[in-house]
N, C-alpha and C positions, 0 to 999 in steps of 0.2 A: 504493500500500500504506500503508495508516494504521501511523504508531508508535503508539509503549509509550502517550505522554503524548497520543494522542487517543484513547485506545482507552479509557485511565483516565477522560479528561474524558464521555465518552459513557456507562460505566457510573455514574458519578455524578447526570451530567444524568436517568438512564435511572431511577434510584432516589428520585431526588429528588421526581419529577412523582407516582407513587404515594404518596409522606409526606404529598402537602397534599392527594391525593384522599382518602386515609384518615384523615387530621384531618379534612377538611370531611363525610365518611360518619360518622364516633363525633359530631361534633356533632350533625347529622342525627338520628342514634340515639339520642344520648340527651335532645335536645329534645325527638322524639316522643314515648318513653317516659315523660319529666316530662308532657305534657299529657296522655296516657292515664291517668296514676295520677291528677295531679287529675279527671280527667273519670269514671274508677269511682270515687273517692273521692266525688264529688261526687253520681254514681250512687246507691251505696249510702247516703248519708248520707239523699238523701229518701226510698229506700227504708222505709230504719229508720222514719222521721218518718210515711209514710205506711200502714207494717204501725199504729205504735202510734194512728195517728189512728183507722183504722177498729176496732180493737179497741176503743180509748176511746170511740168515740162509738156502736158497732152492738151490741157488747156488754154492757160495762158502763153504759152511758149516762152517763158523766161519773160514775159511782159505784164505790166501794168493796165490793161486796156479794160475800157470800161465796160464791155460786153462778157471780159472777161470774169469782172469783177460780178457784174450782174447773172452768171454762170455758175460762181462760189457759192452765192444766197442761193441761188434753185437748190444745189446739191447739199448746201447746210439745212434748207429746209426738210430734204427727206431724211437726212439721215439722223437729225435730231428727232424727227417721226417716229424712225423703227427703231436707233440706239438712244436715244436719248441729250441731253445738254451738251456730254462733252465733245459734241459737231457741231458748234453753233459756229454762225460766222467767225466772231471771233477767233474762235479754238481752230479753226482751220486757216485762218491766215497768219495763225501761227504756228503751224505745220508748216503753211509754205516757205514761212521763214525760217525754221529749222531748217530745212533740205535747202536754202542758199546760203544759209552761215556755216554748214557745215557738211559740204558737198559728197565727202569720204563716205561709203558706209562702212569700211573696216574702222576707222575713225570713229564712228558712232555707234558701231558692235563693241569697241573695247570702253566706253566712257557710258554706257548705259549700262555695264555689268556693276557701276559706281554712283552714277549720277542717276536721280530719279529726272522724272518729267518737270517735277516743279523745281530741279534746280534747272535744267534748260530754261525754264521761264524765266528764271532771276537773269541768267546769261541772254537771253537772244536781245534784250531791247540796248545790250551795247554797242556802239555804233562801229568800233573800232576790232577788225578780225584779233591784231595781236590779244587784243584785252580780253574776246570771246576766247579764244585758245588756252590763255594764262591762266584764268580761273576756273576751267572745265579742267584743267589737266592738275593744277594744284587742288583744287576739291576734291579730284579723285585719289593723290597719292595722300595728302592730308585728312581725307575723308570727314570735309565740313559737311555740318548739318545745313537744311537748306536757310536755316534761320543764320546760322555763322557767314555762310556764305553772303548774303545780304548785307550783314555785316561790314563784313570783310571788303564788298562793291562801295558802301557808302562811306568809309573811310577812306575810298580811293589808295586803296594798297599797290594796284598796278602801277599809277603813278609815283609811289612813293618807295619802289623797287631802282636798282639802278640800273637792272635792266632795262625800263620804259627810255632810260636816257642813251642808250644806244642806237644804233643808224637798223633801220626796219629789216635790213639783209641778217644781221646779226643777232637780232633777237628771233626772227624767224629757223634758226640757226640753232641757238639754245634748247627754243620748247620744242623742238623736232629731237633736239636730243635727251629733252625730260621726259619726252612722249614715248621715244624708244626705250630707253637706258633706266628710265626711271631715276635719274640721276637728276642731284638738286647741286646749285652751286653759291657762293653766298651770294652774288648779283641778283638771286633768285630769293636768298633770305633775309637778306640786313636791307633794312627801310632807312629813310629818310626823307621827313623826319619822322620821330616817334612821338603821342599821341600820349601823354602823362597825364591828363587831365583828373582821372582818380585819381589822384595821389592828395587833391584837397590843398595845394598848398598856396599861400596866397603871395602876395607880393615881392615880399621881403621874406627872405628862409637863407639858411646855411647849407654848404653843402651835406652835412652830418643831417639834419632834416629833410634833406633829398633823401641820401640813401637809408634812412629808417621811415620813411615815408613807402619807398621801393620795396623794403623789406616787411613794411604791415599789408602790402597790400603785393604779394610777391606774385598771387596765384592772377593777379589781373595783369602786372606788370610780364608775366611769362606767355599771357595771350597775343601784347601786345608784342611782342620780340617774335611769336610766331611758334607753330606747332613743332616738335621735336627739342628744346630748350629743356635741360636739367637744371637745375639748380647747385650748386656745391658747396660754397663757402662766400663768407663775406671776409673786407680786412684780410686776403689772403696776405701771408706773410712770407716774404722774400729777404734772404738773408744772402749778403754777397760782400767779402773781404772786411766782416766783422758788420758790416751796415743792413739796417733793417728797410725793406720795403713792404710796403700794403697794399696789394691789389685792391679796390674798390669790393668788385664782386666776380665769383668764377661760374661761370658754365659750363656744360657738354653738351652739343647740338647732336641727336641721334644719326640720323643722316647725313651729316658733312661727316659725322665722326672725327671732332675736332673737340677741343676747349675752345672755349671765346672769352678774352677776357672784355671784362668791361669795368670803365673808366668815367669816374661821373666830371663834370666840368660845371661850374655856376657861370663864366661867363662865355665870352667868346673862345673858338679855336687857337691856341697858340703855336707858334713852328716846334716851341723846346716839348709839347704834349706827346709828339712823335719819336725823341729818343727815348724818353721815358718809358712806352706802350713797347719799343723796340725790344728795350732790357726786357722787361717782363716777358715778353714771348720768345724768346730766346733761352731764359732762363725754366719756361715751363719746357717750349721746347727738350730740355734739357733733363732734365728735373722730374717731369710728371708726365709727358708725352709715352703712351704705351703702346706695345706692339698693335700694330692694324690700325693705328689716329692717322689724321695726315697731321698737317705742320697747326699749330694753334694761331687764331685769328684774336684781333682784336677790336671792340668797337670802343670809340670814344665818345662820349655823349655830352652835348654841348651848347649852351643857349643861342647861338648864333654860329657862325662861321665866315670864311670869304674865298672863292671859289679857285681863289688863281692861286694862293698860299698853298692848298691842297694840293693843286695838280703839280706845282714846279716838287712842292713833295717829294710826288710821284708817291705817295703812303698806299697803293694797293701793289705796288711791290712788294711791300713791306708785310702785308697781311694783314692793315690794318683800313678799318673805315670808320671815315669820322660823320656823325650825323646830328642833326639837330635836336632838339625833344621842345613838345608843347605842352607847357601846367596850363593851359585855359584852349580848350575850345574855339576856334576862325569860323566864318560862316565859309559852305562850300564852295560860292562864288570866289571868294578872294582863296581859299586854296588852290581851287581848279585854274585861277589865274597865276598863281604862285608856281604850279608845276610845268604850266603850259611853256613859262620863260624857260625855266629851269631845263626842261628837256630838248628845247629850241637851242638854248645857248650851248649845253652840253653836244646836242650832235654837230652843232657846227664847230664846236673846236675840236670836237674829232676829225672831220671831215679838215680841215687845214691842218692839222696831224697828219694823216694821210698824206694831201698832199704835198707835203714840206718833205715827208717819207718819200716818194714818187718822184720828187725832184733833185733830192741827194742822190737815190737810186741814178737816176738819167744821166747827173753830173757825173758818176763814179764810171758808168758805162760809159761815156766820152773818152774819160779818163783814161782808162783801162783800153779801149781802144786805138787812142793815141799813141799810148805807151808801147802797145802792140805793132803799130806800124811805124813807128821810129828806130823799134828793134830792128824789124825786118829791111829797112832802109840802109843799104850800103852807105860806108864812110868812103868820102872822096880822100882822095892820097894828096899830100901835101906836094 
């Protein structure tokens, strides 16, 4: 006759073995479930792509025409009839604009197994291909939600990449190698400027109330630096030929697979900020860089700056980039004006870079030339 105390142990064992079949059945369930929703998400997203391709192209033949247009309402009419709302006019000329912003459909088989429909939506009303590309392909490896992504649009991120500041061959160039490669680069991660406005601080602060301002509020400040950022240490401590240094604050960016240090500044950029950020990355280099990092970067963060100080630099040799930060909020008219200089000024001094390049090149082939056929030139005899 079994006692009290195995009769207990047998209803325990007896309930127990159902808890891990039912944990192992809800995982079950709802792993399947996750692959079904991507796989009709991913369904309907060519669908979409594929209603608006053959409208754009059987219909309207890649044109605007107004019989054309009067063609879309007949066919929005029936098919809101038999499927319902999501054919109304609307919905379908925004199908057709999906199938002209993004003509590829290997292109749009590999970004719907990521992107739902309603992040196409946030992407298609931007007017500019690079910027459509930039945020469909960074939403996907970063995997923002559709509300970050919005986000992410209205903070004008593209623009505040220094990527956007490059000539259009070249950044075309990049996201075709973020597309294949999967590969992020910093022109791809460090912004400028940065957007501090949490941090609550008002006028008048010290640098020490910057970075405990950064540090209360570290989990919004790691938004703003961008998805992949670790956090490590603050007041990193550098010690070299008996003398103490402090880094600011230290990172590890997952996907560059780097350290970044960063350097807080109260006012403008200075030239001597750049030996400084040297030594330290040198010395992490040194010191903390572990096998499979590349080289450690550094950002300096800065209430202003001056654009020519930078460049004669040359500090993105160095691994280092300097950026601006804002404690108060711009309205987006004056930033969108702000960036528009910015990336004007920047491609035309590349563009005269170039060609000051092109024309040493030309000068040295002359040269070289010359030299060539003076060798070959017989000496007259005296």
């Amino acid at each position: 006759m079994a006692t009290k105390k195995q009769s207990v142990t047998k209803k325990t064992s007896a309930t127990a073995a159902p808890t891990v079949l039912l944990d192992d059945l809800r995982h079950l369930i709802e792993e399947t479930r996750q692959g079904v929703a991507v796989a009709v998400n991913a369904a309907l997203t060519l669908l979409y792509w594929r209603i608006g391709k053959r409208i754009n192209e059987e219909i309207l033949n890649g044109q605007r025409a107004d019989y054309g247009k009067q063609i879309v309402a007949t066919v929005s009419q029936e098919l809101t009839r038999d499927y319902g709302k999501g054919f109304s006019y609307s919905a379908l000329t925004r199908m057709i604009k999906f199938n002209e912003a993004f003509p590829q459909t290997t292109i749009v088989a590999t970004l719907s197994q990521h992107l739902s429909w309603s992040h196409f939506c946030e992407i298609l009303p931007l007017d500019n291909p690079l910027q459509r590309d930039f945020y469909a392909d960074m939403c996907r490896i970063e995997r923002w939600s559709v509300r970050m992504l919005r986000q992410k649009i209205d903070s004008m991120l593209y623009e505040r990449t220094a990527l956007s500041r490059k000539p259009e061959k070249l950044i075309e160039q990049e996201l075709a190698t973020l597309r294949e490669e999967d590969t992020l680069t910093p022109d791809l991660v460090f912004r400028d400027p940065y957007f501090l406005e949490f941090l609550g601080l008002k006028d008048t602060y010290a640098e020490k109330d910057l970075e405990a301002a950064i540090l209360r509020e570290m989990e919004a400040f790691i938004l703003e630096l961008g998805v992949g950022f670790a956090f490590l240490e603050r007041q990193k401590r550098i010690t070299l030929d008996s003398d103490d240094f402090y880094l600011d604050l230290l990172f590890f960016h997952r996907r560059l697979q780097r350290l970044v240090a960063v350097e807080l500044k109260l006012g403008a950029f200075k030239p001597a900020y750049k030996g400084q950020m040297e030594l330290y990355l040198r010395w992490l280099d040194k010191y903390e860089r572990q096998e499979g990092e590349g080289p450690p970067v550094g950002i300096i963060l800065c209430a202003g700056k001056k654009q020519e100080q930078i460049e004669l630099l040359e500090l993105g040799k160095s691994g280092i980039h300097v950026a601006e930060y804002l404690t108060h909020s711009l309205p987006k008219e004056v930033m969108q004006k702000k960036f528009h200089k910015a990336v004007t000024l920047a491609r035309k001094r590349l563009e005269n870079t170039d060609e000051e390049r092109s024309n040493r090149a030309k000068v040295k082939l002359l040269d070289d030339n010359a030299s060539r056929k003076a060798a070959k030139t017989p000496r007259k005899k005296s």
